[in-house]
C-alpha positions in Angstrom: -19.1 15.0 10.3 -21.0 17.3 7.6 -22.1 15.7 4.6 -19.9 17.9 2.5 -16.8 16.5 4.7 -18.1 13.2 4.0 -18.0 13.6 0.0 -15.1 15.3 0.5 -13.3 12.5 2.1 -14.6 9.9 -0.7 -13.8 11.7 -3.5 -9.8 12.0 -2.0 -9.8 8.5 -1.0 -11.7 7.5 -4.1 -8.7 9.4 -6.0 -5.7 8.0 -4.1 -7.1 4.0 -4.6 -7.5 5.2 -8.5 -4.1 6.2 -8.4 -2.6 3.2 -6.8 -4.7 0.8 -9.1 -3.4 2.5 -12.7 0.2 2.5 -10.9 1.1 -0.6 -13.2 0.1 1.7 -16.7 3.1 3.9 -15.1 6.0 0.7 -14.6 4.8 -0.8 -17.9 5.9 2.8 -19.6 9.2 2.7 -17.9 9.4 -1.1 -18.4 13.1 -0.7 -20.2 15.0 0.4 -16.6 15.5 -2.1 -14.0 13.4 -2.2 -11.3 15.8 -1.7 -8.4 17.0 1.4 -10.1 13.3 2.9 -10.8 13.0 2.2 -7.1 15.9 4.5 -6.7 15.1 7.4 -8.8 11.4 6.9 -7.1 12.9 7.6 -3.6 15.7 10.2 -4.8 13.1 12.2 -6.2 10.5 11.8 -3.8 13.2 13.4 -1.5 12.6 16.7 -3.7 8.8 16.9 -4.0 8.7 16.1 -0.5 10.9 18.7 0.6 9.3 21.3 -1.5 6.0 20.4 0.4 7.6 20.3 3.8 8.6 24.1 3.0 5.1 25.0 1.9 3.4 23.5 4.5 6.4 24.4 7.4 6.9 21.0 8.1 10.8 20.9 8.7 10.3 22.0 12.6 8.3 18.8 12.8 10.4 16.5 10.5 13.6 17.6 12.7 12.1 16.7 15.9 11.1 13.5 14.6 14.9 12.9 13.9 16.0 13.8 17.1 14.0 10.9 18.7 16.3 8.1 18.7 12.8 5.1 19.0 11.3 6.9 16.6 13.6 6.7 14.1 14.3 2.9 14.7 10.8 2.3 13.5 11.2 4.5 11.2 13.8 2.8 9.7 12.0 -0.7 9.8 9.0 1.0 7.9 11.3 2.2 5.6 13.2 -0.8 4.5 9.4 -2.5 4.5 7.9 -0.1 2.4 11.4 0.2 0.0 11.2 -3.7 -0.3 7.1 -3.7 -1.2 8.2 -1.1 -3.9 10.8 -3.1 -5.2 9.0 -6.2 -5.2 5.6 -4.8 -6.8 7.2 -2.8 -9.5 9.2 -6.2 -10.5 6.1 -7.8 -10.7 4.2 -5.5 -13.2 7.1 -5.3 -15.4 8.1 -9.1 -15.3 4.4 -9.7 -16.3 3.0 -10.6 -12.7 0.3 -8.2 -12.4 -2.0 -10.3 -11.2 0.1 -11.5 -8.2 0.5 -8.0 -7.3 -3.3 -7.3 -7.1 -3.9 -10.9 -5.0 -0.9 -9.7 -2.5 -3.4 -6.5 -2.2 -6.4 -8.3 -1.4 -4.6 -10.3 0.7 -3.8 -7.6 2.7 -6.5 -6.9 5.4 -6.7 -9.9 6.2 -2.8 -10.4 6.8 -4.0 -7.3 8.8 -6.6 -9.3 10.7 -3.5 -11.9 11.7 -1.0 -9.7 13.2 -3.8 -7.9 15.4 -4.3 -11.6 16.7 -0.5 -12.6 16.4 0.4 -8.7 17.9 -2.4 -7.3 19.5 -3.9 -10.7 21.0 -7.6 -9.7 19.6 -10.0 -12.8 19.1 -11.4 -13.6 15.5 -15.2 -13.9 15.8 -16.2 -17.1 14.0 -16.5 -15.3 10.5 -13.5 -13.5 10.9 -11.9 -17.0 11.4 -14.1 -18.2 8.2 -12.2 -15.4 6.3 -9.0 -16.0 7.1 -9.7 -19.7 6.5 -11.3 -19.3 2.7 -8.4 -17.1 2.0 -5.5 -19.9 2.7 -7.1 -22.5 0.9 -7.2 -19.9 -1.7 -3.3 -19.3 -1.6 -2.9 -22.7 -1.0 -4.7 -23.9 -4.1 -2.8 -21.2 -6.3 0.0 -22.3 -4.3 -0.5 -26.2 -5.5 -1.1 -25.1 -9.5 0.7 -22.3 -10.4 2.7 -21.2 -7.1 6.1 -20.0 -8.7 5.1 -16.1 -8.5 3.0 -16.9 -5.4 6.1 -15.3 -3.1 4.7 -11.7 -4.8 1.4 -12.2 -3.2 2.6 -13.3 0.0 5.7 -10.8 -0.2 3.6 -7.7 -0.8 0.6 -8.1 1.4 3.3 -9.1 4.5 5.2 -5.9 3.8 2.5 -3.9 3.5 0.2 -5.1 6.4 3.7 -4.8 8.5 4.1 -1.3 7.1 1.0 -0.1 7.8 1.0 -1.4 11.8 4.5 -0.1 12.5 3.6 3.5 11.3 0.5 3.4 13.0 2.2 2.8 16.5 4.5 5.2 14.8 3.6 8.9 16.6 4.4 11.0 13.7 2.2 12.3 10.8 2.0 11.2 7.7 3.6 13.9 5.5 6.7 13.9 8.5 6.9 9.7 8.4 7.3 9.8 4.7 9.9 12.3 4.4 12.1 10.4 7.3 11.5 7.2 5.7 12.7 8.9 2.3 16.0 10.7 3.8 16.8 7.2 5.8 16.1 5.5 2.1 18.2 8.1 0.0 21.5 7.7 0.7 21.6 3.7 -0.5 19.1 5.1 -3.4 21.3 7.6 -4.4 24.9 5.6 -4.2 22.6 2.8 -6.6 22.3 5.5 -8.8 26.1 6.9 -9.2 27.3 3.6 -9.1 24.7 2.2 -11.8 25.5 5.6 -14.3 29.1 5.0 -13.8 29.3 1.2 -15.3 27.0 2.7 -18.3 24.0 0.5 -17.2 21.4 3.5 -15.8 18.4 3.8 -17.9 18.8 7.6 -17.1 19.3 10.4 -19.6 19.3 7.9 -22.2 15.4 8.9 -23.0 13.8 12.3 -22.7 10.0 10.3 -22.2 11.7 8.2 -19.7 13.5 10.7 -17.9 10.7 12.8 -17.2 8.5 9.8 -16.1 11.5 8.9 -13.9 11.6 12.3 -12.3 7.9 12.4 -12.1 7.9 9.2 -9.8 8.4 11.6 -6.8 5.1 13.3 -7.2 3.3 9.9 -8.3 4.8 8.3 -5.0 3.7 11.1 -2.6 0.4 12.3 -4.2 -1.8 8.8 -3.1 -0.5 9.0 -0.1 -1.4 12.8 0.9 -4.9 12.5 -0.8 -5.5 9.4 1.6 -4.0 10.8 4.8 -6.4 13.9 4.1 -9.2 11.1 3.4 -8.8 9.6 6.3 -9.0 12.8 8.6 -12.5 13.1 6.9 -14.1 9.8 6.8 -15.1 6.2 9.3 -12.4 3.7 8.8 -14.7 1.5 7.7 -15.6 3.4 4.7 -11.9 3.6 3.5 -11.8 -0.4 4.5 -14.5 -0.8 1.6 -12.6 1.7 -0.6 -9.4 0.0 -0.5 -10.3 -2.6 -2.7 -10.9 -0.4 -5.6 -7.0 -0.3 -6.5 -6.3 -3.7 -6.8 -9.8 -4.6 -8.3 -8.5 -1.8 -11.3 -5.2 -4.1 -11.2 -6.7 -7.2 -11.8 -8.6 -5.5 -14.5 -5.5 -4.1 -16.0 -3.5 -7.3 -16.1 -6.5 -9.3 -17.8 -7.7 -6.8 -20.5 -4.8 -4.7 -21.0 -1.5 -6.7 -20.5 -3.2 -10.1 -21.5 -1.8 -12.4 -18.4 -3.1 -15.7 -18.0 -6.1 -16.1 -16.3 -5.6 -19.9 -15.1 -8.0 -22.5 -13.3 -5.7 -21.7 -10.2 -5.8 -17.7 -10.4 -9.6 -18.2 -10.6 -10.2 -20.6 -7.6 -8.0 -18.3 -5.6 -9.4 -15.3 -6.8 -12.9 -16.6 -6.0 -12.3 -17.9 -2.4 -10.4 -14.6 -1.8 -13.2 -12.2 -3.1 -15.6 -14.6 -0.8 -13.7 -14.0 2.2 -13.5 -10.6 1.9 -17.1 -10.6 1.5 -17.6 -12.4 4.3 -15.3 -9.7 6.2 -16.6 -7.1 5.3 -20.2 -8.2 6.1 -18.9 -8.9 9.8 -17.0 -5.8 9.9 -20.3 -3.6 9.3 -22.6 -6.1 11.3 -20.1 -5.5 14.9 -20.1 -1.9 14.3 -23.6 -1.9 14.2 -23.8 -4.2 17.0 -20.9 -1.8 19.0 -23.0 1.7 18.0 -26.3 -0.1 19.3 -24.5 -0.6 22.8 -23.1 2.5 23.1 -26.6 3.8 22.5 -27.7 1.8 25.2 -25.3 2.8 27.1 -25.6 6.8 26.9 -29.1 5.9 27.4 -29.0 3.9 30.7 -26.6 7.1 32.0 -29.2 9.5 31.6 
């Protein structure tokens, strides 16, 4: 990897975390429509900017033979209804005042990650690994015990997510094809939501010309993170984008304290703290066995010569 490549990839992953961690300035603008229907318009007009890409880029030969593989789009269509329900679930968070939640349910997440490689995979935890995971359920478990009635966000969003993210790895298709399946499999209960919702007179759509154009814009904000991490990650270690993936919810956190003005309680604090720790404590033993693992391959390539 040249060193260009390398700043390369962290200024596109750097950009996609930004992006995901201002997501909540975006809901909080749109705040008036309900989140099941923003959800809607997000995945009917992701549809669009998708497609338009898929033609620029001549994706459609790849997207229909994607389609025509009947296991593939079974998975697809689990990743789908995980990823529709994390959307639903985060963007009823921000605008019901649960910011916070959202960005522990993202922290949460590698480590749910490090459980369903044990529960799926049947890897062994090395003893920090199991230190981790530990500090991180007292942690819920505390916040659980003092203010535990949004907890089900946390635990919600870093299950769907983690599940997400291992079903489309295992998933052989790329990320620009997955996305567009996932959004035509999505668009059909998206786009009935929508008729039926505009028909009663209780759509938030074409009531606003501000929120109409941030409703149509949800396409490109949906689609763009995404593209500038998949190109990230063809660029850089997957250690490095481990260590930038805490930037968007760290910018959440931020957000929900200093900008929305949530309550920071004795509880949120506690868990907060043991989280941050455990990830510390991950991280640290994520860098010290790659070190270890490049060292023996070393010695390997050197005991072959």
């Amino acid at each position: 990897m040249t060193q260009n490549q390398a700043r390369g990839g962290l200024l596109l992953g750097f950009s996609a975390y930004l992006l995901w961690g201002v997501l909540p300035l975006y809901f909080k603008a749109i705040h008036a429509v309900g989140p099941i229907e923003i959800v809607s318009h997000r995945i009917v007009w992701s549809l669009f900017f998708l497609g338009a890409l898929a033609t620029v880029w001549k994706k459609w030969s790849g997207i229909r033979a994607a389609l025509a593989t009947p296991r593939l789009v079974m998975t697809l269509m689990l990743t789908a209804s995980l990823i529709g329900v994390n959307w639903l679930v985060y963007i009823y968070a921000v605008v019901s005042g649960h910011v916070l939640e959202g960005s522990l349910g993202y922290y949460l997440n590698p480590l749910v990650n490090v459980l369903l490689g044990v529960v799926l995979l049947k890897e062994r935890l090395s003893l920090f690994q199991k230190l981790a995971v530990g500090l991180a359920a007292v942690g819920v478990a505390i916040l659980a015990a003092g203010a535990g009635s949004a907890l089900w966000i946390s635990l919600t969003l870093a299950a769907t997510f983690a599940s997400y993210g291992y079903f489309r790895k295992v998933a052989p298709v790329d990320a620009l094809e997955g996305l567009s399946i996932e959004t035509i499999l999505l668009c059909p209960l998206a786009l009935g939501y929508l008729l039926w919702v505009q028909n009663t007179g209780e759509s938030g759509f074409l009531r606003d010309r501000t929120t109409d154009i941030l409703l149509i814009l949800g396409g490109a904000i949906t689609a763009v993170p995404l593209l500038l991490f998949t190109a990230a990650a063809r660029r850089l270690p997957y250690s490095t984008l481990g260590f930038l993936q805490y930037v968007a919810p760290s910018l959440q956190f931020l957000l929900a304290v200093l900008v929305f003005g949530e309550p920071l309680t004795t509880s949120h604090l506690i868990c907060f703290g043991l989280i941050w720790t455990a990830l510390v404590v991950f991280i640290v033993e994520g860098v010290r066995a790659g070190r270890a693992s490049m060292q023996a391959r070393r010695e390997e390539a050197a005991l072959s010569r």
